[in-house]
N, C-alpha and C positions, 0 to 999 in steps of 0.2 A: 390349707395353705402348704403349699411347699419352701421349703428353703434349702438352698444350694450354692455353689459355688461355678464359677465360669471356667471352662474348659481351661483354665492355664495355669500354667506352675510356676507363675511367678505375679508377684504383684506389680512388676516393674512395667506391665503392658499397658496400664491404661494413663497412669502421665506421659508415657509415652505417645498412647495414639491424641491426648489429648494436647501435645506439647505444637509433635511433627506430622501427624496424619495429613494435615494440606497443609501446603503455604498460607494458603487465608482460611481467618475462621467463617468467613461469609459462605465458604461450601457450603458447610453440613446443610442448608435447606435448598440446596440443587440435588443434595443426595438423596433425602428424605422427600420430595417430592417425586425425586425419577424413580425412586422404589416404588411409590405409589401408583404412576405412571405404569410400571412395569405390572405392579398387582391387577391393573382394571385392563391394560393391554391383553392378559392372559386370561381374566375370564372373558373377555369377549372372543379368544381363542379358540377355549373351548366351547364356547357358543356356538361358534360356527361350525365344531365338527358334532354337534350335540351333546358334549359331556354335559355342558348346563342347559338345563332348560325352563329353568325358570323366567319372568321375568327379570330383565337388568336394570331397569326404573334409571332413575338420573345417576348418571357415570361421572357426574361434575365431582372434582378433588375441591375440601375446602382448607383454607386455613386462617388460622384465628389468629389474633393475640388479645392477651389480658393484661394488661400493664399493672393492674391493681395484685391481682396474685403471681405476676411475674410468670407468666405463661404463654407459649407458643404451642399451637395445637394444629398437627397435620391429619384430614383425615378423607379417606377413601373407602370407597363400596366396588373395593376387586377382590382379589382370591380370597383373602383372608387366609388363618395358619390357625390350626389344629394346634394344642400343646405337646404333644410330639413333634410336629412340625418347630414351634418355637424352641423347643430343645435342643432342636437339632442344629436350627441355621441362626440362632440368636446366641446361645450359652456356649455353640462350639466353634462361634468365631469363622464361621463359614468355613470347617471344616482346617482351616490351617493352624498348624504347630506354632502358636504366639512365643515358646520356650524358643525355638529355632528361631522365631522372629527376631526377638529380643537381643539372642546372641549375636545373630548376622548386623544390628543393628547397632550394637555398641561397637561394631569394628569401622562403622561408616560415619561417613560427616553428612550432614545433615540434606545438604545436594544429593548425594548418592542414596540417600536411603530413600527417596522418590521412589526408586526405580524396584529397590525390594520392596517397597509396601505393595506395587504394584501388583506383586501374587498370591495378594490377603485379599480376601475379602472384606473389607471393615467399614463399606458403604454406610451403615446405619450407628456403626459408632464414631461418624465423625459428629452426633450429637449430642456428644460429651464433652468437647470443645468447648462449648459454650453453657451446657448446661450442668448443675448440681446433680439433678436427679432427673431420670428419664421413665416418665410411664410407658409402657402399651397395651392397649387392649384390641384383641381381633378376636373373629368369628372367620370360621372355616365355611366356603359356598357348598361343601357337601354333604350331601345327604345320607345318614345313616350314620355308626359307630359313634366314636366320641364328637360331638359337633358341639359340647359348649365352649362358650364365650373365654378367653383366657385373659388373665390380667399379670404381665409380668412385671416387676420393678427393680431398677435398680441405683444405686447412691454413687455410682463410677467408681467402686470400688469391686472385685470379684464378686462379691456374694449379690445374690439377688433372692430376691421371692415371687414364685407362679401360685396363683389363687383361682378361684373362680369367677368370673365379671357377670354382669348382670346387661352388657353389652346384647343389642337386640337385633341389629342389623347386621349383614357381611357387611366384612372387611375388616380393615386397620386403621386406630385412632394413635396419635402418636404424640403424646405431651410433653415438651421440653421445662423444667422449668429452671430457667435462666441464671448463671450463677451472677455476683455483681459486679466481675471483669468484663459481664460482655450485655451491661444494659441497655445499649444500642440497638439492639434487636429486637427491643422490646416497644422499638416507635413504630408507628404503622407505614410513616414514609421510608421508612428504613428497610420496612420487608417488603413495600409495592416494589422500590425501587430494586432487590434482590430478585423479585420475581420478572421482572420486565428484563432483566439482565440475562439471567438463567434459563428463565421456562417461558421465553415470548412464542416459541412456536411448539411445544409438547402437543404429543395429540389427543391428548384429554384436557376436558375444560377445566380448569383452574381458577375457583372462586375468593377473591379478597376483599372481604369488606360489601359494601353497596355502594351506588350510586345512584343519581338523582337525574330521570330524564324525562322532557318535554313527551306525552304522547297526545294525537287529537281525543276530543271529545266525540264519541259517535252523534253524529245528528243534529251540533252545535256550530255556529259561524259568528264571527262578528260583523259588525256594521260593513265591510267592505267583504265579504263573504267569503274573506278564509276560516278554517277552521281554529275554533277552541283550540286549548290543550290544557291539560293539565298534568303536575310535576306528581310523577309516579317515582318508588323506591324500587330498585332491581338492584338482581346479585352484578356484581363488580366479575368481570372475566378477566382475567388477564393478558390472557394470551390470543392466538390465533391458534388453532389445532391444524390446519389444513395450508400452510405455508403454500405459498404460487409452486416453490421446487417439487414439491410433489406431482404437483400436473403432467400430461403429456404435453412436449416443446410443441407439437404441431397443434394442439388446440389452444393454446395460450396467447391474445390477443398483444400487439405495441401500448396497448392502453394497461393491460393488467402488469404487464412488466414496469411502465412507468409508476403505476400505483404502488405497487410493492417496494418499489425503487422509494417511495418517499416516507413509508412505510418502513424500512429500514434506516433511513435517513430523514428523520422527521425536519430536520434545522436545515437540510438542503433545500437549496429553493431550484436552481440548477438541473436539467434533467440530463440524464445521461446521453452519450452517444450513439451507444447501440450496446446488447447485452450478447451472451454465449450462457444459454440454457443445457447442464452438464445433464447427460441420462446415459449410464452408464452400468451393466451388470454383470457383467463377466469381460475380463478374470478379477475382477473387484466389484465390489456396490458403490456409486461413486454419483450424487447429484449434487445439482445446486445451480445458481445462477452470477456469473459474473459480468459486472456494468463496467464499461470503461465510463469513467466521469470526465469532466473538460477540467483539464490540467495543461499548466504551461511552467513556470520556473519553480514554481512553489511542491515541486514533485516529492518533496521529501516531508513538507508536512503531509500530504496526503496518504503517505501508508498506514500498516493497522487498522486498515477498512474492511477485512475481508474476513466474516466471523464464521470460524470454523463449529459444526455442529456434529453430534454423534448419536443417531437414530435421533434428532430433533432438539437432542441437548447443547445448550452452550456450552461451547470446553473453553476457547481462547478467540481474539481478534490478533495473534500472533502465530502466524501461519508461515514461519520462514521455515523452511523445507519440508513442507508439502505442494506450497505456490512456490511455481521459481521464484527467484529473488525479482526479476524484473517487473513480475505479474502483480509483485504485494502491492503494486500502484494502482492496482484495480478493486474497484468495491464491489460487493455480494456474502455470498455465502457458499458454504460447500457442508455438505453432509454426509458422513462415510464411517459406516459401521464395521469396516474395514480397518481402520486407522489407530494404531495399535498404543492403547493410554494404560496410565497408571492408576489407579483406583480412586485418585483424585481425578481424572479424566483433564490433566493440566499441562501433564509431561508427554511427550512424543515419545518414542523407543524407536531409535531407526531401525530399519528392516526393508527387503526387497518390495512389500507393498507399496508401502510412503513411498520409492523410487518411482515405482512405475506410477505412482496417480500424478505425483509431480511429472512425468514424462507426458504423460496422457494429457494434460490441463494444457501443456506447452504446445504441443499437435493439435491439440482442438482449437486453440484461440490460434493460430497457425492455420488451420484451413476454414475458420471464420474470417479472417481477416481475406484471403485470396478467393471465396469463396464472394464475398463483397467487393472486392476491387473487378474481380471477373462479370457480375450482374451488372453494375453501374459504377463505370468508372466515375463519371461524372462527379454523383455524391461523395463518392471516394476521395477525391482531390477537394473536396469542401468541406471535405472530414480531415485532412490531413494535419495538417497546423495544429490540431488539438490531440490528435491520436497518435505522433510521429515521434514523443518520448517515449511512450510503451514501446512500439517496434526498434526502437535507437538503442532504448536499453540492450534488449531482447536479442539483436544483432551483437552487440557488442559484449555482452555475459554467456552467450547461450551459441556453442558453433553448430549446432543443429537448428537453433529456431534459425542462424544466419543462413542456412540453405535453403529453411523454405523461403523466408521472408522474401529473397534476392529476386525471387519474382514480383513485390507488391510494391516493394519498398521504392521509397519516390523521392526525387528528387528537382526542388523548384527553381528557377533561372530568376534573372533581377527583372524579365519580363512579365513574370507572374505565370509561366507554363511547369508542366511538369512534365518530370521524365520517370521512366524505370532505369536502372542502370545500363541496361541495355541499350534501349532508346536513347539514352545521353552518350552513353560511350561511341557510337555511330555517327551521331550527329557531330560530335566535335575530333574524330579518329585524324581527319586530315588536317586542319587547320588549327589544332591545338599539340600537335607532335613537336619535341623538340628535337635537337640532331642526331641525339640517341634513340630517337624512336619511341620515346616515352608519352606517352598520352600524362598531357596536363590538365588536371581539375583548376580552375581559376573559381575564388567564392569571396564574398562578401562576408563579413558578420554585421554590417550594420550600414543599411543602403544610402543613410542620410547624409552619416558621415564621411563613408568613402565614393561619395558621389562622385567625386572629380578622375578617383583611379576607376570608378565602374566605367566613367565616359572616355576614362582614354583607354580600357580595353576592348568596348563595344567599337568605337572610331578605327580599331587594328582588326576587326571582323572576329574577337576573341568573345563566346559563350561566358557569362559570371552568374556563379550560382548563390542562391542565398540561402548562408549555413548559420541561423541566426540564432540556434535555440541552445539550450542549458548545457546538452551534451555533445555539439556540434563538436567538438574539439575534443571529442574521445571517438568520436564515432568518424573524422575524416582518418583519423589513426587507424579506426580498423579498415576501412575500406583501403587505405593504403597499403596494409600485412594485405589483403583479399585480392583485390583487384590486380592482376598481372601487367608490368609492366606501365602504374599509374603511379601518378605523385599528386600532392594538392597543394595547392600554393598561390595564401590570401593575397588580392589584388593592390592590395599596398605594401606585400612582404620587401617588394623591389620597382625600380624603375621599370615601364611596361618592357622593354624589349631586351629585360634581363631575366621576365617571369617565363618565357618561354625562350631558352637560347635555339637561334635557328641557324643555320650556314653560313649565312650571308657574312660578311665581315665587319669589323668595327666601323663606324662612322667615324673619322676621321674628325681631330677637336680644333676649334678654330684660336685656341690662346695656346701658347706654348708651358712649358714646364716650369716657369719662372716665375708667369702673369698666375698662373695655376696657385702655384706656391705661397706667391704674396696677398691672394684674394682669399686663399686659406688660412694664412695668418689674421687676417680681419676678420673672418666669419669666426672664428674662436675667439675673438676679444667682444665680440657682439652677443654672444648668445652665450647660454648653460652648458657647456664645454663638458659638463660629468653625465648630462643626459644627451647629450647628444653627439655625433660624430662625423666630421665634414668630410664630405665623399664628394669628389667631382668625376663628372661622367658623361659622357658623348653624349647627346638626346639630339632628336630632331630639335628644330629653332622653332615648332608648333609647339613643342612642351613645354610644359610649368620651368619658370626658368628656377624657381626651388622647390622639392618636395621632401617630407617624410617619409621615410620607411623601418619596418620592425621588422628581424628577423623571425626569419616563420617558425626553424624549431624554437626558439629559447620563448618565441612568445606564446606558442603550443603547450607547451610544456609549463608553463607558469599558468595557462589557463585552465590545463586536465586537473593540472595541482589545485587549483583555487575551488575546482567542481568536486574533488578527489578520487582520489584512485592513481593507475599509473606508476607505480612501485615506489622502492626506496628510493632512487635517481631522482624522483618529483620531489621528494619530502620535506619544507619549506620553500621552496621556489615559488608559492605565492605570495611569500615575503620579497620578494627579490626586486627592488626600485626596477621600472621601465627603462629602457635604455634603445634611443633612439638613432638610426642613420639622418641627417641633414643630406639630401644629394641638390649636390648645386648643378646645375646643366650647360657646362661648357662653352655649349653652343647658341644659347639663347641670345639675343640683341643687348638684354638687361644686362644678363650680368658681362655682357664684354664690353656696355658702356661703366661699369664701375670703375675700371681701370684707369681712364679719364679723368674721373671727378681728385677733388682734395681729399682731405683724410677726413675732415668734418661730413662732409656731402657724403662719401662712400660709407662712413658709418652710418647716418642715418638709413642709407637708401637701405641696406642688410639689415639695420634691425627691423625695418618695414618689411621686407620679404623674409625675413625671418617670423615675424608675427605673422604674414599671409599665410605661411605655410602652417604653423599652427591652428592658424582658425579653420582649414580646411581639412584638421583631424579633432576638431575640438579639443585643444591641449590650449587654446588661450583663455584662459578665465579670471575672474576678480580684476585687481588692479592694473593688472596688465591688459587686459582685454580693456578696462575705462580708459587707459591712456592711447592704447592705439586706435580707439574711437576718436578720445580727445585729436587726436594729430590729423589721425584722416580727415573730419572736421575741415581744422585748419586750412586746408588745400583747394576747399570747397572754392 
C-alpha cells in the first residue's frame, strides 16, 4: 500500500471544491458518468484504429445505489488507468496549481470564481460534494507492463492511499459513499430522476436499476389467438444513445422528428409546427433540432424549452446567448462541443464562437422560414397565426433577422387575406395616401368590437388590417421606424375622415357655435367627464351621430408598456386610467334634433347615445349595461 498526499499545498482546496465547485450538488453524477462516457468512447477509439483488439463485450455504464451502506456506485468497462496514470490525473488535480487556485480564489465572490474553476480540471472531485469518502478502483485495457488492478482512497481530506485491487475486469468502478448532508441521493427516484435529466441522450448505454416487461411466449396463444406473455426482468437503460440530431436531416422522416418531438416533450400533447434540423461543421460543430410549437399570448411561459447539450451532455435548458433572444420561444435542442463551459459545464464564457452559432441559428431559421413561404405559400398562411410571434419578435429584436424576414413576413386584412409588405404597400399606395403623401396602415386589434369603425372604413374603399396578436403594438412601431414614408393608425384612433387627412375641405357644420357650445355643456353633465372628452366634429349625416375614439400614441404606448419593453418614456404607462375622445357629429339628424327637445328629454336622449356609443366599444358593462337594457326595454 502506498500512502501520500495530493498534489497541493494547502488544505484549503477541498472545502473549497466541496463548498463552490458547482452551484448544485446534483452535478457531481453528470460528471462522474461523462467521465465514464468519455473512458468507453476512447476505447472504442482505439478499437477502431487497432490499438485494442480484444474483445469489448457489453460497453453498457452501470450504476447502483445501496441505501443500507450509504453507497453510490459508478461503474464502466472503458480505458481504465494504470497507477501511474492515476497519479498523475487523480493526485495532481489534473495537472493544475490548486495553490494558485486557491489564491485567485479567495480574491473572488463566489459568481466569479465559476469562471476560474473553469481552468481546473476537478471533474471527478465534484464527488466529494456529497460524499465522505470516495473509493476507485480501475484496471488499465493494456497489455503488458504494469496492468494490475489499482485501488485508490480517499477521506476528502489530502492524503490518500493506492494499494492493489483484486479488480478483474477493465475499466473504472467509482464508490461514493454518501455523507449525511446529502442523503437524498441515496433514493433511487432521486438518481433515475438525475439521470434522465443529465444523460437522456449519452452515447453509451446507461444501466439503472431493472425493469419489468411483458415479452410473448414462443409458440403459446390464448383462447382468441394472441399470444401469451410473460413478465420478464431486464436491465433498466436510461437513456437514448443515438439521439434523432445525430442523423443526416435528409434521411430523417416528419414522423421521426415528431416522435423525438414527444420524446423531448413527453406531457406535450400538441405537435409542432415544423422543425429546422442544425448540421453544421465548419467554422464550428454545431447540431441539433429546433420545433417551433403552437404558441399564441402565453409566449413567455413557453421559453426555457430549448436544452442545450455538449457532445450529448446536458449543460442548461437556459440558452440566452447562444439562441437569440427571440428564438428561446422555440423548443429542441442544440449540441456544440464548440461552446465554451466552465468545468461545471453551467456557465457560458462569451467569446467569438457563442457570436457566431447565435448568428448562424438566426440565418438558418431565417432561410427556413422563406424557404417554406417560397414552396407553398398556401400552408404558409395557415401556419401564420401560430408562427407570426417568433417572426414579430425576430423583426423587432434582430435588424438582420428584419432584412431577411421582410420578404416572408405577412400581413392579414379583416378579409382574412394576406399580404407581404410589399403586396400590401401596392395595394393600398393610392387610396390610403394622405395629403402629405404618406401611406396609411389602417388596423384592427379586435374585429368584433370595432366592427362598426371596420365597416365605416371598408364603406370609404379604405384596406383594415388585423393586428390582433401579443406583440402587435411593438411591432407596428417598428414597421413604422422601417417602412418609408408609412404611419399606422388604429381604425377607431379618430373619426374615419380624420384617419387619413386628404385635400378636400372641411365639410361644413350644420349647428353654429353656440347650439355647438350648449349641446357640449349637456354631454358633460351626462356622462364621465374625467374619462372622456366632448369633441364635435363635421361627419357626413350617414355617420354614427356619436362615436368613441383613443388616441393612437398614448394608447400605443400604454399597450407596448403593458407587453414591456419600450424604454424609460413607457415605464408605468400601463398604470395610466384610459382616457377617452366622445366625438359628437354635428351634422347627423340626431343630434340637431336635441336642441329642440326640453332639458329632461335631451338628457335622456345623450345618456342613450352616450351608452350606444359605449356598447359599440365594449366600455358598457354591469349595472350600467342592466339599466340601459332596462330602458331600451321600455320603449319596446
Amino acid at each position: 500500500m502506498i500512502k501520500g498526499t495530493i498534489d497541493v499545498k494547502t488544505e484549503n482546496i477541498f472545502p473549497i471544491i466541496k463548498k463552490f465547485l458547482y452551484s448544485d450538488h446534483e452535478i457531481f453524477l453528470r460528471e462522474l458518468v461523462s467521465n465514464a462516457v468519455d473512458a468507453t468512447q476512447k476505447l472504442k477509439s482505439f478499437a477502431s484504429v487497432g490499438q485494442f483488439k480484444d474483445e469489448m463485450g457489453d460497453l453498457t455504464i452501470k450504476v447502483e445505489v445501496d441505501k443500507k451502506k450509504k453507497t453510490i456506485t459508478i461503474r464502466d468497462r472503458g480505458i481504465g488507468m494504470t497507477q501511474e496514470e492515476v497519479e498523475k490525473y487523480i493526485n495532481q488535480i489534473a495537472f493544475s496549481s490548486a495553490e494558485e487556485f486557491v489564491k485567485k480564489f479567495k480574491t473572488k465572490t463566489e459568481a466569479e470564481s465559476n469562471a476560474i474553476i473553469g481552468h481546473f480540471g476537478l471533474g471527478f472531485y465534484s464527488s466529494f460534494m456529497v460524499s465522505e469518502k470516495v473509493e476507485l478502483q480501475t484496471k488499465t485495457y493494456k497489455k503488458g507492463g504494469s496492468t494490475k488492478a489499482v485501488k485508490w482512497e480517499c477521506d476528502g481530506s489530502p492524503d490518500y492511499t493506492i494499494s492493489e485491487s483484486d479488480k478483474k475486469d477493465r475499466g473504472t468502478e467509482i464508490v461514493l459513499h454518501i455523507d449525511k448532508e446529502n442523503t437524498e441521493f441515496l433514493e433511487e427516484y432521486r438518481i433515475r430522476e438525475l439521470l434522465t435529466k443529465y444523460c437522456k441522450f449519452l452515447p453509451v448505454p446507461i444501466q439503472f436499476g431493472t425493469k419489468k416487461e411483458d415479452e410473448p411466449i414462443e409458440g403459446e396463444t390464448d383462447k382468441d389467438g394472441n399470444p401469451k406473455t410473460k413478465s420478464v426482468e431486464k436491465p433498466w437503460i436510461i437513456n437514448n444513445p443515438n439521439p434523432l440530431w445525430k442523423n443526416v436531416p435528409s434521411e430523417t422522416t416528419d414522423e421521426e422528428y415528431k416522435k423525438f418531438y414527444q420524446e423531448l416533450y413527453p406531457m406535450t400533447f400538441e405537435e409542432p409546427l415544423f422543425n429546422i434540423h442544425l448540421n453544421v461543421d465548419y467554422p464550428f460543430n454545431l447540431t441539433g433540432i429546433l420545433y417551433f410549437p403552437k404558441v399564441k399570448n402565453s409566449y413567455e411561459l413557453q421559453k426555457n424549452k430549448i436544452q442545450l447539450y455538449c457532445n450529448q451532455v446536458f449543460v442548461t435548458d437556459s440558452v440566452e446567448g447562444i439562441v437569440p433572444d427571440f428564438l428561446t420561444l422555440l423548443h429542441g435542442v442544440i449540441d456544440s462541443p464548440d461552446i465554451p463551459l466552465n468545468v461545471s459545464r453551467s456557465f457560458l464564457q462569451s467569446d467569438q464562437n457563442v457570436k457566431k452559432i447565435s448568428s448562424h441559428i438566426s440565418k438558418k431559421v431565417a432561410d427556413k422560414l422563406e424557404d417554406l413561404f417560397k414552396k407553398d405559400r398556401e400552408i404558409f398562411e395557415k401556419k401564420w397565426d401560430d408562427i407570426k410571434i417568433f417572426i414579430q419578435y425576430g423583426m423587432i429584436s434582430d435588424a438582420k433577422f428584419y432584412e431577411r424576414a421582410e420578404k416572408f413576413v405577412l400581413l392579414k386584412n379583416s378579409e382574412g387575406k394576406y399580404f407581404t409588405l410589399d403586396e400590401y404597400s401596392k395595394k393600398i399606395e393610392i387610396n390610403q395616401k394622405d395629403k402629405d403623401k404618406r401611406t396609411i396602415f389602417i388596423y384592427a386589434t379586435n374585429t368584433e368590437e370595432q366592427f362598426s369603425y371596420i365597416e365605416a372604413a371598408t364603406e370609404r374603399g379604405y384596406d383594415v388590417l388585423v393586428m390582433d396578436g401579443v406583440l402587435d403594438a411593438h411591432f407596428v412601431n417598428t414597421l413604422e421606424q422601417k417602412l418609408k414614408d408609412t404611419s399606422f393608425a388604429r381604425v377607431d384612433s379618430n373619426t374615419i375622415d380624420k384617419l387619413i387627412i386628404k385635400e378636400e375641405a372641411d365639410v361644413p357644420s350644420k349647428l353654429d357655435d353656440k347650439q355647438k357650445e350648449d349641446l357640449k355643456t349637456a354631454f358633460e353633465k351626462n356622462i364621465d367627464s374625467k374619462k372622456f372628452e366632448v369633441v364635435f366634429e363635421q361627419m357626413s349625416e350617414s355617420d354614427s351621430p356619436v362615436l368613441i375614439t383613443q388616441n393612437e400614441f398614448m394608447r400605443r404606448m400604454k399597450e407596448m408598456s403593458a407587453v414591456g419593453g419600450g424604454g424609460g418614456m413607457m415605464m408605468g404607462m400601463g398604470d395610466f386610467p384610459d382616457h377617452y375622445s366622445l366625438i359628437v357629429n354635428a351634422n347627423h339628424p340626431v343630434v340637431a334634433g336635441l336642441i329642440e327637445k326640453d332639458e329632461e328629454s335631451r338628457n335622456a336622449s345623450i345618456k342613450h347615445l352616450y351608452d350606444l356609443a359605449r356598447l359599440t366599444k365594449n366600455l358598457l358593462k354591469g349595472k350600467e349595461l342592466n339599466d340601459f337594457i332596462k330602458r331600451s326595454l321600455q320603449t319596446i
